[in-house]
Residue frames as qw, qx, qy, qz and C-alpha x, y, z in Angstrom:
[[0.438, 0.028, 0.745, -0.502, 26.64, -6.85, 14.58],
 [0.210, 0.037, -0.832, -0.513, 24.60, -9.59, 13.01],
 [0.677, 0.072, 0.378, -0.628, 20.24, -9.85, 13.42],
 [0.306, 0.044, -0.870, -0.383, 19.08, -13.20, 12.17],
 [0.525, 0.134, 0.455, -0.707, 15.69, -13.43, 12.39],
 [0.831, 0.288, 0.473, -0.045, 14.38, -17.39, 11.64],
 [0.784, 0.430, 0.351, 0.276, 17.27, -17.33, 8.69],
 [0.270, 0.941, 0.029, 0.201, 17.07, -13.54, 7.63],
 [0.628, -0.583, -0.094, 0.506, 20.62, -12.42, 8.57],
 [0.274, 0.842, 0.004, 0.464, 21.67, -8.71, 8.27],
 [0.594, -0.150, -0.096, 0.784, 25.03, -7.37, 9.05],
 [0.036, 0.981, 0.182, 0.055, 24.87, -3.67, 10.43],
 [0.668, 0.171, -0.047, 0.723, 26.86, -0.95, 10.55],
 [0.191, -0.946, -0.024, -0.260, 27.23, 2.30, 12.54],
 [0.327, 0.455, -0.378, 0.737, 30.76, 4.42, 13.76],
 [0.136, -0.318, 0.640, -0.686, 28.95, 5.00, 17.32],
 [0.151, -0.003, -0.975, 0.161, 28.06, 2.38, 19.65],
 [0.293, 0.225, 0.619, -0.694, 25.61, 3.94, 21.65],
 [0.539, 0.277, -0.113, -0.788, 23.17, 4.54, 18.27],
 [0.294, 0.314, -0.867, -0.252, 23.79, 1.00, 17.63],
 [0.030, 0.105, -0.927, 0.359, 22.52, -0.10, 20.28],
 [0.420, 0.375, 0.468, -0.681, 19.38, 1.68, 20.38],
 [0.702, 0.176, -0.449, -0.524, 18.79, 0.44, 16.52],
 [0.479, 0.028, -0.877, -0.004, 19.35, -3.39, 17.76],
 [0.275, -0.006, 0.770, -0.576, 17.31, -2.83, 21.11],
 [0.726, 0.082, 0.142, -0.668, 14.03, -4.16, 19.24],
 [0.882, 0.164, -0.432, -0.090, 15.82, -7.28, 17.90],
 [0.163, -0.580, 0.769, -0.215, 17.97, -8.06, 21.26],
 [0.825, -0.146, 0.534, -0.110, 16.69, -11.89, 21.18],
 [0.625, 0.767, 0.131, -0.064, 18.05, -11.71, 17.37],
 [0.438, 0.840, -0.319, -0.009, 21.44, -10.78, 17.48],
 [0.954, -0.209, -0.011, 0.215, 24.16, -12.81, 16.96],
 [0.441, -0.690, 0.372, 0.437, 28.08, -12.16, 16.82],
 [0.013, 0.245, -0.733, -0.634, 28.65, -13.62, 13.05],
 [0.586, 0.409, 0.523, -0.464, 26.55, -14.58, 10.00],
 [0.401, 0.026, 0.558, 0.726, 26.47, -14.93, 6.65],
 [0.246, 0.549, 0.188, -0.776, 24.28, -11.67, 5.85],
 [0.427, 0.477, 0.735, 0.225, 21.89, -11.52, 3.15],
 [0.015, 0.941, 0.103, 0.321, 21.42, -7.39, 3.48],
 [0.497, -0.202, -0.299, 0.789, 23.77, -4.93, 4.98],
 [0.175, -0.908, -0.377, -0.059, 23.00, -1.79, 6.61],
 [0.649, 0.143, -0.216, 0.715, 24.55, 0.78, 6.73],
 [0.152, -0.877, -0.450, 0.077, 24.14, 3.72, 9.20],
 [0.318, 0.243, -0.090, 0.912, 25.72, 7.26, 8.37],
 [0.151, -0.893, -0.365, 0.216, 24.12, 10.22, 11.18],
 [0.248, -0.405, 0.107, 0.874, 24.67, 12.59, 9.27],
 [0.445, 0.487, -0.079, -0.747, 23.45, 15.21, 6.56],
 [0.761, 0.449, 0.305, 0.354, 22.24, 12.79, 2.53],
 [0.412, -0.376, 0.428, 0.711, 25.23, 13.79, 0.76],
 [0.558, 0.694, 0.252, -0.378, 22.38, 15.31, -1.81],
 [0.299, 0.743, -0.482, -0.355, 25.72, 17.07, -4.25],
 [0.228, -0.234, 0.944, 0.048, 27.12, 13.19, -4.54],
 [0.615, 0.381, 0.661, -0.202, 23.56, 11.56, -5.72],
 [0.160, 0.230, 0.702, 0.654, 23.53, 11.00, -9.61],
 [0.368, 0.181, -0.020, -0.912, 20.60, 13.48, -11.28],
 [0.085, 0.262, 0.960, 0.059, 17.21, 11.03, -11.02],
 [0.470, -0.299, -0.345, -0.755, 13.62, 11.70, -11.94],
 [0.581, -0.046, 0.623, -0.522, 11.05, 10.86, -9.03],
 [0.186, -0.090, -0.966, -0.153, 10.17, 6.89, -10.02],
 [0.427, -0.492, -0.752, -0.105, 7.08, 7.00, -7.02],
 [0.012, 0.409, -0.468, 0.783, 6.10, 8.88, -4.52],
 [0.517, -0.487, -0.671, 0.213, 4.25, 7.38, -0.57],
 [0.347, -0.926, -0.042, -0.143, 2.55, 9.73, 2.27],
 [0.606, -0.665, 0.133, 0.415, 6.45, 9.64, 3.70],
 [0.436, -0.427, 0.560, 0.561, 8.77, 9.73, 0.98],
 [0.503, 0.761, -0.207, -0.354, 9.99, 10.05, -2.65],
 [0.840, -0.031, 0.513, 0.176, 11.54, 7.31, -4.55],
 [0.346, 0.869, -0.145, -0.323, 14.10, 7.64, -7.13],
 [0.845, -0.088, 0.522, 0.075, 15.40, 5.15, -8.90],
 [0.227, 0.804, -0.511, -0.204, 18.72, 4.96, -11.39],
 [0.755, 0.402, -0.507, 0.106, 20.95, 2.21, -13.28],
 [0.660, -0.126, -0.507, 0.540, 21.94, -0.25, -10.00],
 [0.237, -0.182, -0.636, 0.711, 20.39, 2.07, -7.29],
 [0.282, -0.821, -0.382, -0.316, 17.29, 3.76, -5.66],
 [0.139, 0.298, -0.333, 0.884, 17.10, 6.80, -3.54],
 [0.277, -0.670, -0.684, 0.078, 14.25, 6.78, -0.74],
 [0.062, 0.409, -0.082, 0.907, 13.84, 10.94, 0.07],
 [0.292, -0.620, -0.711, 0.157, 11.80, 11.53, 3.41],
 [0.147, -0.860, -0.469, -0.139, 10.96, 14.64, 2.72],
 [0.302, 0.738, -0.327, 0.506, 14.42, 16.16, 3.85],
 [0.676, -0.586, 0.330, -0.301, 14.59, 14.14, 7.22],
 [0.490, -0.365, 0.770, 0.185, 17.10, 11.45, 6.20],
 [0.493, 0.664, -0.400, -0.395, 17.53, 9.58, 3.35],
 [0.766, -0.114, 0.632, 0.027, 18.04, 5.52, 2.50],
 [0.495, 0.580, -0.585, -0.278, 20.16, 4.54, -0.84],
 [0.856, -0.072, 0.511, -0.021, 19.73, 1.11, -1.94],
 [0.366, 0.608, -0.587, -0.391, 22.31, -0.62, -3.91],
 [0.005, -0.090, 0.991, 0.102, 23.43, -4.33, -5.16],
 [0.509, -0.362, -0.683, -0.379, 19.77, -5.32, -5.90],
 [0.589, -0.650, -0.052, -0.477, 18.67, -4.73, -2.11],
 [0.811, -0.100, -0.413, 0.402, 21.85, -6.49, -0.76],
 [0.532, -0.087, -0.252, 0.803, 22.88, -3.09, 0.60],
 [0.144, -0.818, -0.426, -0.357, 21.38, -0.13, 1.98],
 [0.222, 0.152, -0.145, 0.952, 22.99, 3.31, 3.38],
 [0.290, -0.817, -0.463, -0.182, 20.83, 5.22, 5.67],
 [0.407, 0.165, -0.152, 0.886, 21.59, 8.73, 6.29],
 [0.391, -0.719, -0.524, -0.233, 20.13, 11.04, 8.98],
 [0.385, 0.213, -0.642, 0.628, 20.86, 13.36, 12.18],
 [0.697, -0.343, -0.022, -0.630, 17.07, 13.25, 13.54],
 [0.153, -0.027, 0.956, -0.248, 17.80, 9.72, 15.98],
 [0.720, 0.359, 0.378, -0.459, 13.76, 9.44, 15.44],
 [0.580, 0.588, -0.330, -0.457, 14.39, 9.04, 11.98],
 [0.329, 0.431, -0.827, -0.150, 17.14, 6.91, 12.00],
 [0.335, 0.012, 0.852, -0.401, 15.42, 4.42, 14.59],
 [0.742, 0.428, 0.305, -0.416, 12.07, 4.45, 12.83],
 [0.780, 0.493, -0.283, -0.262, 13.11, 4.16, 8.96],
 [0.017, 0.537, -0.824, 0.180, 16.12, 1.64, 10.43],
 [0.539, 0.021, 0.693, -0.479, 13.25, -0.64, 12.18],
 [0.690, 0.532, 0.093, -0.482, 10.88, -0.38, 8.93],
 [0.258, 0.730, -0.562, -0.290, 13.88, -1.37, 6.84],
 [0.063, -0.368, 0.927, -0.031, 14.66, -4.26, 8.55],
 [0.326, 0.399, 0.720, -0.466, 10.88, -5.56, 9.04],
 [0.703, 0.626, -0.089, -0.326, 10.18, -4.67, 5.13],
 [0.384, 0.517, -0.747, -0.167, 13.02, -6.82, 4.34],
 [0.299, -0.071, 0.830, -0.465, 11.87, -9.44, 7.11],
 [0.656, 0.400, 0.310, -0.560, 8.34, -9.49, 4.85],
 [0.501, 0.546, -0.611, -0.277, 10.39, -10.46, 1.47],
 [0.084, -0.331, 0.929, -0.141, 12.06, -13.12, 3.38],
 [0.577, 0.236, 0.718, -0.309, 8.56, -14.80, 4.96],
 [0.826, 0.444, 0.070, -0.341, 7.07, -14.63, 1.21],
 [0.389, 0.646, -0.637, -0.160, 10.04, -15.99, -0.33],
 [0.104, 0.321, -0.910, 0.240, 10.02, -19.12, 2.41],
 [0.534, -0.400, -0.600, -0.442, 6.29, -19.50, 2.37],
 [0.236, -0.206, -0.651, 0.691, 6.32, -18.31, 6.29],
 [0.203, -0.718, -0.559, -0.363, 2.05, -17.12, 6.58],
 [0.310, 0.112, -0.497, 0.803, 2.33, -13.97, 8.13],
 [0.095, -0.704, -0.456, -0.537, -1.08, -11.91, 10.47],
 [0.093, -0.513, 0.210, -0.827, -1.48, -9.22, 11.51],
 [0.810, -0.370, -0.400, -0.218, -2.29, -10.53, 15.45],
 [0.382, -0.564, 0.658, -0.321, -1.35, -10.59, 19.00],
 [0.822, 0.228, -0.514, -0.086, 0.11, -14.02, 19.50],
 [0.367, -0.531, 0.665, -0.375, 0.44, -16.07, 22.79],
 [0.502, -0.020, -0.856, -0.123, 0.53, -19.59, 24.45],
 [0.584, -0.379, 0.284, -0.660, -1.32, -21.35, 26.55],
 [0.899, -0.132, 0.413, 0.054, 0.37, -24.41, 27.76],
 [0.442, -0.236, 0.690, 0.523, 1.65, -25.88, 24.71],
 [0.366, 0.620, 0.547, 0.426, -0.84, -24.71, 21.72],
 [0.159, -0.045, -0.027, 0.986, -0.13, -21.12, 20.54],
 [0.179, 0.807, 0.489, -0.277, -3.35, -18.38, 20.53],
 [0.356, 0.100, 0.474, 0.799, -3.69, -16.26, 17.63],
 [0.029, 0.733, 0.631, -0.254, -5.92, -13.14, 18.61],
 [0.368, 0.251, 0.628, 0.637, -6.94, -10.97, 15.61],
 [0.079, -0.789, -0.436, 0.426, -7.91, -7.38, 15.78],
 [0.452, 0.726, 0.168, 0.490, -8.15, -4.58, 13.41],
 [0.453, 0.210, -0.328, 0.802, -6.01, -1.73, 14.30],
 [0.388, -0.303, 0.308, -0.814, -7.40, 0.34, 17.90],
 [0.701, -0.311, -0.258, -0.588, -9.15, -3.07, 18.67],
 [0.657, -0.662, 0.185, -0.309, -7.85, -4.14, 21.37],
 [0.890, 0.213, -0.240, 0.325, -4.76, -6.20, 20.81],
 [0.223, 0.493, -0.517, 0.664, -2.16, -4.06, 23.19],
 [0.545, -0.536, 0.281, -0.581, -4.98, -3.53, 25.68],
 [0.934, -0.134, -0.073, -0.322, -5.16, -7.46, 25.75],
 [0.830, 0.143, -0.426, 0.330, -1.51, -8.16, 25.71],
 [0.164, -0.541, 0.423, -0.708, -1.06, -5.80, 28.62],
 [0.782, -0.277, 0.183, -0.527, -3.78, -8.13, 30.59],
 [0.913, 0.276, -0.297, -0.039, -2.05, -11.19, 29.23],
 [0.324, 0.444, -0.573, 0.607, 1.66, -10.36, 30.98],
 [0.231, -0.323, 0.687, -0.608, -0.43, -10.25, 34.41],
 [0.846, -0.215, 0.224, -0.432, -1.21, -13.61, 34.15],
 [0.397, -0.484, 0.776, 0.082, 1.18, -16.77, 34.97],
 [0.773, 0.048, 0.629, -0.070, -0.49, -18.73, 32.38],
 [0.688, 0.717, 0.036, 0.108, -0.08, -17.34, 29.22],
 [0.624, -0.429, 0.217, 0.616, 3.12, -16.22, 27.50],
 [0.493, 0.791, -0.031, -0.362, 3.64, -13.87, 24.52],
 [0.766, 0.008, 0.495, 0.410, 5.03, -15.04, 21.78],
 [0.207, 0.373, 0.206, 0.881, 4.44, -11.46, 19.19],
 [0.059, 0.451, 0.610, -0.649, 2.58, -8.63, 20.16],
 [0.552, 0.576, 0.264, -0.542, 1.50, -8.00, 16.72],
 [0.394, 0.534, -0.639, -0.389, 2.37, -10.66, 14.28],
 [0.630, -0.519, 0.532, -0.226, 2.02, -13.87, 13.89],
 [0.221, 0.608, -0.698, -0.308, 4.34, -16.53, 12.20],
 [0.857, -0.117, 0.432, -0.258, 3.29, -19.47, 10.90],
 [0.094, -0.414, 0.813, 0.398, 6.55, -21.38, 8.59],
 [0.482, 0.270, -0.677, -0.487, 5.50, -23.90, 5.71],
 [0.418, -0.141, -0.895, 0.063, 5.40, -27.01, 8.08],
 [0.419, -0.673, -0.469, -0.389, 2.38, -25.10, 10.31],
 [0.468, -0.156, -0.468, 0.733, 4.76, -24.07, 13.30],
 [0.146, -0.964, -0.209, -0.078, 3.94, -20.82, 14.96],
 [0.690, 0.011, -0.295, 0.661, 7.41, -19.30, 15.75],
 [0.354, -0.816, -0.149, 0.432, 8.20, -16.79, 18.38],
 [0.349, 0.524, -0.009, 0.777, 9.10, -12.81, 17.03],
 [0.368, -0.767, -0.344, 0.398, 9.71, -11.07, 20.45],
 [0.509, 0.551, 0.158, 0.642, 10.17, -7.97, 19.18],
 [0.000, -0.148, -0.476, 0.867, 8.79, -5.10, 21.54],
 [0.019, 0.711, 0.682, -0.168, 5.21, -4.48, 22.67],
 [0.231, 0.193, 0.199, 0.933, 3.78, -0.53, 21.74],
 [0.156, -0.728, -0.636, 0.203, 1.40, 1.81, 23.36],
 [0.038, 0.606, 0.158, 0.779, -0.05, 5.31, 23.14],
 [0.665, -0.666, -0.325, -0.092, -1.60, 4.86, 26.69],
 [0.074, 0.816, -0.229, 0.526, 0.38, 6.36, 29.07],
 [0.739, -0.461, 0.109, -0.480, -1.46, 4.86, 31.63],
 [0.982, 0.077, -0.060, -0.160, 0.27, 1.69, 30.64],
 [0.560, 0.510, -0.485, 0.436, 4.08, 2.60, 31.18],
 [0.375, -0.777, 0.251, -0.439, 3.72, 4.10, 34.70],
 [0.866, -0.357, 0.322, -0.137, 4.47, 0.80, 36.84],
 [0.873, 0.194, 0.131, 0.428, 7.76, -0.34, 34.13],
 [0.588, -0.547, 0.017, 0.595, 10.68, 0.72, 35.09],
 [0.494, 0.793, 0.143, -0.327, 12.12, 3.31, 32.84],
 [0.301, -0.431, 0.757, 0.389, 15.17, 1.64, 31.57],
 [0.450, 0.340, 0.802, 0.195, 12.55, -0.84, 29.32],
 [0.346, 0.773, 0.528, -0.058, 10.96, 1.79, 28.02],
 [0.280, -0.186, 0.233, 0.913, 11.75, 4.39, 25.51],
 [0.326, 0.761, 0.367, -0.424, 9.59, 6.96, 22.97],
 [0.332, 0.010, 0.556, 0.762, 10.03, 7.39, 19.19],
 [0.228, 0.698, 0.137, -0.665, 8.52, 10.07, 17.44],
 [0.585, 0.192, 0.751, 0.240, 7.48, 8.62, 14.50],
 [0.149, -0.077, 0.259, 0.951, 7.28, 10.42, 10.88],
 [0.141, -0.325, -0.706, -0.613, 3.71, 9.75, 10.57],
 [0.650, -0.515, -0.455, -0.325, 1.68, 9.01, 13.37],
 [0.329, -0.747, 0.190, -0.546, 3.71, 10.83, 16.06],
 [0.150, 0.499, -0.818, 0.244, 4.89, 9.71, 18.94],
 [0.897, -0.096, -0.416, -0.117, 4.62, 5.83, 20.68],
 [0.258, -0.682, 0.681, -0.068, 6.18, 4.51, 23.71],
 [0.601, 0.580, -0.543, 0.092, 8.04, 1.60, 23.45],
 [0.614, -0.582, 0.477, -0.238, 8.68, -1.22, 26.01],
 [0.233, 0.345, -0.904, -0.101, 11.72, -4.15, 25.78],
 [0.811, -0.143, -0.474, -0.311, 10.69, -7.31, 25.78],
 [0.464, 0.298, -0.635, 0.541, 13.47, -8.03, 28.05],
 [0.461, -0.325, 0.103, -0.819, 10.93, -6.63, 30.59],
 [0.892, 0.001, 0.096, -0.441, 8.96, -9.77, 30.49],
 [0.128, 0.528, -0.839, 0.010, 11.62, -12.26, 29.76],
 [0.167, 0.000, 0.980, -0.108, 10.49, -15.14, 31.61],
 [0.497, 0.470, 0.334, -0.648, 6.88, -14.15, 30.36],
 [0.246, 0.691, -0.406, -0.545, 8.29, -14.98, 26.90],
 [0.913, 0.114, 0.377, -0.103, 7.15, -17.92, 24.61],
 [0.213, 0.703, -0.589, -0.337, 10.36, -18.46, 22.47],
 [0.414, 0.054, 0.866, 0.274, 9.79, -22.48, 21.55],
 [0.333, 0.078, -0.513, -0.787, 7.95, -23.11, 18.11],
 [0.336, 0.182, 0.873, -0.303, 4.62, -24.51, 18.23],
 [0.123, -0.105, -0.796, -0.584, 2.61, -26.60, 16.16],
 [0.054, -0.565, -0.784, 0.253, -0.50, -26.85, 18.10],
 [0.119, 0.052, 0.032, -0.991, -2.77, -23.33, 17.47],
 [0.172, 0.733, 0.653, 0.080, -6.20, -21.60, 17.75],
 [0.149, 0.187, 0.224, 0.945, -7.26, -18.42, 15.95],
 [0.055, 0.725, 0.633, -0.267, -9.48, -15.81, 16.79],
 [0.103, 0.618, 0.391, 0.675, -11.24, -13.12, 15.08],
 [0.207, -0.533, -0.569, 0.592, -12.15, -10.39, 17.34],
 [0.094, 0.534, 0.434, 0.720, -14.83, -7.59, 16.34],
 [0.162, 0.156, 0.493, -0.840, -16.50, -4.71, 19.09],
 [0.149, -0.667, -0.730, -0.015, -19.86, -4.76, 20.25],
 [0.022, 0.567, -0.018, 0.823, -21.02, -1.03, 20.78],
 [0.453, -0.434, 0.334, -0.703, -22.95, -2.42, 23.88],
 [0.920, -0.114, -0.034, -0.374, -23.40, -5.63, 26.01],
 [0.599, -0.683, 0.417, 0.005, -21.42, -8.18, 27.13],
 [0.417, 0.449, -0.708, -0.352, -18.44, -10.21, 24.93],
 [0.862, -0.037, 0.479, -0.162, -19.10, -13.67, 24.05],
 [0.241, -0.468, 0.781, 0.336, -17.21, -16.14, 22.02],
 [0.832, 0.369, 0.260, -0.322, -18.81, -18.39, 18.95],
 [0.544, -0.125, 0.709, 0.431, -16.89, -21.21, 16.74],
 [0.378, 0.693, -0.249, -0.561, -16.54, -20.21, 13.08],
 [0.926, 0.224, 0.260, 0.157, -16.01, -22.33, 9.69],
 [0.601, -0.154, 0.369, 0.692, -12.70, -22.28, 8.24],
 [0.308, 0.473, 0.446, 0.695, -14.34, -20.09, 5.36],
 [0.281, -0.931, -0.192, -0.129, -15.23, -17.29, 7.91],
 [0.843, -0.286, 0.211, 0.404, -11.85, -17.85, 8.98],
 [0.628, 0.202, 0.455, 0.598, -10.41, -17.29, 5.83],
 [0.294, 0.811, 0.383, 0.330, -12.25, -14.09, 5.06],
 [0.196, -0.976, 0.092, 0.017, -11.16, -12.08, 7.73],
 [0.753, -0.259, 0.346, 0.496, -7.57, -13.91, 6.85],
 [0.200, 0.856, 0.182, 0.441, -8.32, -11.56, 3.25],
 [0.092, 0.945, 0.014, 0.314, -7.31, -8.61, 4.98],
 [0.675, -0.658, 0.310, -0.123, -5.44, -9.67, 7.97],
 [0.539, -0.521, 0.526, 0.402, -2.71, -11.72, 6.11],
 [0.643, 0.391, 0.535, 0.384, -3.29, -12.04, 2.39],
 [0.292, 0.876, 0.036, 0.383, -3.42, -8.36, 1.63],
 [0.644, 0.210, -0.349, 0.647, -1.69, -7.29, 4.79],
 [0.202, -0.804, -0.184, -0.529, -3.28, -4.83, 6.56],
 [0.473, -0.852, 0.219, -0.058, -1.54, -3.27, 9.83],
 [0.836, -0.264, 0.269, 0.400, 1.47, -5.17, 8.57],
 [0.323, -0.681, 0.339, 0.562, 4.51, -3.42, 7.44],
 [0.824, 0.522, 0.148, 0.162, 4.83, -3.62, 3.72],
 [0.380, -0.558, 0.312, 0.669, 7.74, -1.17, 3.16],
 [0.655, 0.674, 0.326, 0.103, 6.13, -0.85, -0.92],
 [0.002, -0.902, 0.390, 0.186, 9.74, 2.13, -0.95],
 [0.221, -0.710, 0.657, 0.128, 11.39, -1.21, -0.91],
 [0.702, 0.307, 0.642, 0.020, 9.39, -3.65, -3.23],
 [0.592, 0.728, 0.341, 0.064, 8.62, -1.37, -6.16],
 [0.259, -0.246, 0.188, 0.915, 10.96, 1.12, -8.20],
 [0.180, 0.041, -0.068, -0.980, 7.84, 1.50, -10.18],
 [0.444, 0.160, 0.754, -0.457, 4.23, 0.67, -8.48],
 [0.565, 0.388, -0.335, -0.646, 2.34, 1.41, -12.07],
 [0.561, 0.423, -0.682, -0.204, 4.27, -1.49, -13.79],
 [0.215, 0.222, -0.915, 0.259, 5.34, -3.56, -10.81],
 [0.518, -0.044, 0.471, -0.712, 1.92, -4.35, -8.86],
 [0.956, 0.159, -0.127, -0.211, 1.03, -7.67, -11.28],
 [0.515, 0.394, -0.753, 0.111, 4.49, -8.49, -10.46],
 [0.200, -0.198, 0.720, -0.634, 3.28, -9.35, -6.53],
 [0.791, -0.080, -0.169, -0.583, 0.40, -11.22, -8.22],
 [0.776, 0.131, -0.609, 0.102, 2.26, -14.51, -7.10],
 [0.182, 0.118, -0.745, 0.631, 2.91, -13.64, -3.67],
 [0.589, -0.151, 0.321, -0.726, -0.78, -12.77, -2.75],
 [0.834, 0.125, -0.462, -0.274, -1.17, -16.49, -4.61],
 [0.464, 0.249, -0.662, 0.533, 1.19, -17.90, -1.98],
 [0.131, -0.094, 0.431, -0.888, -0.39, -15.96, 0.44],
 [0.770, -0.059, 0.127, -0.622, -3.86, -16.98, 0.04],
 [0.858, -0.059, -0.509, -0.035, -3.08, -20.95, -0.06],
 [0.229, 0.209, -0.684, 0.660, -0.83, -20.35, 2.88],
 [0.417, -0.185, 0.170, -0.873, -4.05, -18.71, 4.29],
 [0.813, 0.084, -0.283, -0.502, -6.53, -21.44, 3.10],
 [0.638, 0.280, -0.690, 0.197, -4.24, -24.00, 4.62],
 [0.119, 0.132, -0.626, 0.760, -4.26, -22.42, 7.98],
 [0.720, -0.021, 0.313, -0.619, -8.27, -22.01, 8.60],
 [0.872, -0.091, -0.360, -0.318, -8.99, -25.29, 7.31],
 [0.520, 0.299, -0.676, 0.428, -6.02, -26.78, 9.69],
 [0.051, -0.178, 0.340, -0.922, -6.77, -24.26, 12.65],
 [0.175, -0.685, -0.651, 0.277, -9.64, -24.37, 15.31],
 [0.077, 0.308, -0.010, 0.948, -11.20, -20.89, 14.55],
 [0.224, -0.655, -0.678, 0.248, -13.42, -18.66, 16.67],
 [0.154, 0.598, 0.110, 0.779, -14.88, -15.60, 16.50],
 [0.349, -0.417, -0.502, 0.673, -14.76, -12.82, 20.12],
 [0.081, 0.811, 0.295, 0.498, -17.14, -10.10, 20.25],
 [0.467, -0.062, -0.478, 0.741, -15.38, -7.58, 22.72],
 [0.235, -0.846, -0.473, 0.071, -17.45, -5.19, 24.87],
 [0.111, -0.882, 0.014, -0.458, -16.27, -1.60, 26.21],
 [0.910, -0.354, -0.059, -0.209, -15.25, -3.60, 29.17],
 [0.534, 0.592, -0.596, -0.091, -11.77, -4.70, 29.16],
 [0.278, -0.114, 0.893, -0.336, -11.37, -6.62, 32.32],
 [0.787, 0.344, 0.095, -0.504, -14.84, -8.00, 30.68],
 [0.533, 0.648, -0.468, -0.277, -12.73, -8.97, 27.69],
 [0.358, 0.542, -0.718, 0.250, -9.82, -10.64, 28.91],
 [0.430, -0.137, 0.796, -0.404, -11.76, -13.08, 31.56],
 [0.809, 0.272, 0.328, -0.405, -14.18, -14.27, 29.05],
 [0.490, 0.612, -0.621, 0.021, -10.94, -15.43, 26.62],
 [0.093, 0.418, -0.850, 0.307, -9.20, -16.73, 29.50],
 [0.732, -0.080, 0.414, -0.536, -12.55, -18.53, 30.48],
 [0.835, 0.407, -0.032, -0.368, -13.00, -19.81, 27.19],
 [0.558, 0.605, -0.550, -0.142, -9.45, -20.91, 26.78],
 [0.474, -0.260, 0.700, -0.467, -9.56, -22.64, 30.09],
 [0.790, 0.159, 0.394, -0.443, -12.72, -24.85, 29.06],
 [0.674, 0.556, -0.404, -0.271, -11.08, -26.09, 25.76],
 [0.671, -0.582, 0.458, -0.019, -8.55, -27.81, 27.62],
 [0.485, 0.764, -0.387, -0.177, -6.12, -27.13, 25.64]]
């Protein structure tokens, strides 16, 4: 099976259908029958074939894993929970495992740290950001991590006017497009699965940060913004410890700052740094050109971009009427 996401096309592999499926169920608007693949994947569930692995020194080590890196190939170690060997320069990649969490999670990451290469390589501005529409001009609503960006795309789905286009990303290509990454929506909230069937929904136990459920887009389907659009406004969104939210227009250079963390460094976005560096020491001036890339991309987009900053109350039904007020009045 072949995922081609805006270009990216990787060609998987796996001996049993059923696991297949459940790696491709976050990219089901994504896959196609043929392609001409840039990466392959390969999935083995089973034990790393440790006695087989040439005799490396640790290169790096990350809070998940150990990195080891040899003449034409790297080892990724998690710690004795599965195991990813990259070869051909990053054209190919073996992932070995018999934890299903494992293989799902570091299977996802893989693809979605190779997805990040792509956007810098094609000058595609990525942030960290729930992303809907309204009408025809996408909405770009910006929230550090716990600040309210699920709660709001939950509130968003029960209403006929909006549509989602990510539920935390948002893509904006070279020629200012926004493009649609329906990927799947995530939630710790329990509260928030009860009423969806349980076919959409699944739970991964994740290696860090425990378990998440997990709901298909497919769910929402017609709810789903899947044209590109050029038309966009951004918001910033910060909490208020008390009082009610209100909305206030920013300058492109306010804009920009909170773009700094939110898409020039990256924050809450996937880096996958197992699958950039072999060694971070040496290699970390080599990524000085992408944050360069990254911050004109950036600078391009607030000075382009209606921006606004949302202070959000405690409130959420609060929240999510004084947005939908505000985006009303613009008339968009």
């Amino acid at each position: 099976m072949f995922i081609d996401i805006h270009g990216l096309v990787i060609q998987t592999h796996c001996r049993s259908e059923e696991l297949l499926a459940r790696l491709l169920r976050p990219f089901k608007y994504f896959i196609k029958d043929s392609g001409l693949p840039a990466v392959g994947i390969f999935i083995q569930a089973a034990e790393p074939p440790y006695d087989s692995f040439p005799s490396l020194k640790a290169s790096f080590s990350t809070p998940r894993n150990i990195v080891f890196k040899g003449i034409g190939i790297k080892i990724i170690d998690y710690f004795g929970k599965g195991v990813i060997v990259e070869e051909n320069g990053g054209q190919k990649f073996t992932i070995y495992g018999t934890d299903p969490n494992f293989l799902l999670e570091a299977f996802y990451l893989l693809v979605m740290s190779k997805f990040g290469q792509y956007c810098d390589k094609k000058g595609i501005l990525r942030i960290h950001a729930l992303t809907f529409s309204f009408r025809d001009c996408a909405v770009i609503f910006s929230a550090n991590a716990g600040g309210g960006k699920s709660t709001m795309a939950f509130a968003l789905l029960e209403n006929d006017n909006f549509k989602i286009i990510s539920d935390d990303e948002a893509l904006i290509n070279s020629s200012g497009r926004v493009l649609p990454l329906p990927i799947r929506i995530g939630t710790l909230d329990e509260n928030k699965i009860k009423s969806i069937p349980s076919d959409y929904v699944y739970e991964i136990d994740r290696m860090e940060f425990g378990s998440k459920h997990f709901i298909d887009m497919e769910y929402w389907d017609n709810r789903l913004e899947k044209r590109e659009l050029q038309k966009k406004i951004y918001f910033v969104a910060h909490r208020l410890i008390n009082g009610d939210p209100y909305i206030e227009k920013i300058t492109g250079y306010r804009a920009f700052v909170s773009l700094i963390g939110a898409a020039v460094i990256g924050f809450g976005l996937y880096q996958g740094l197992e699958f950039v560096f072999n060694n971070p020491l040496k290699e970390i001036m080599t990524l000085t050109p992408v944050f360069l890339r990254r911050t004109a991309s950036a600078i391009n987009f607030a000075k382009e971009t209606d921006c606004y900053q949302i202070y959000l109350s405690r409130d959420t039904e609060k929240n999510f009427r004084a947005l939908e007020e505000f985006i009303y009045k613009l008339k968009l």
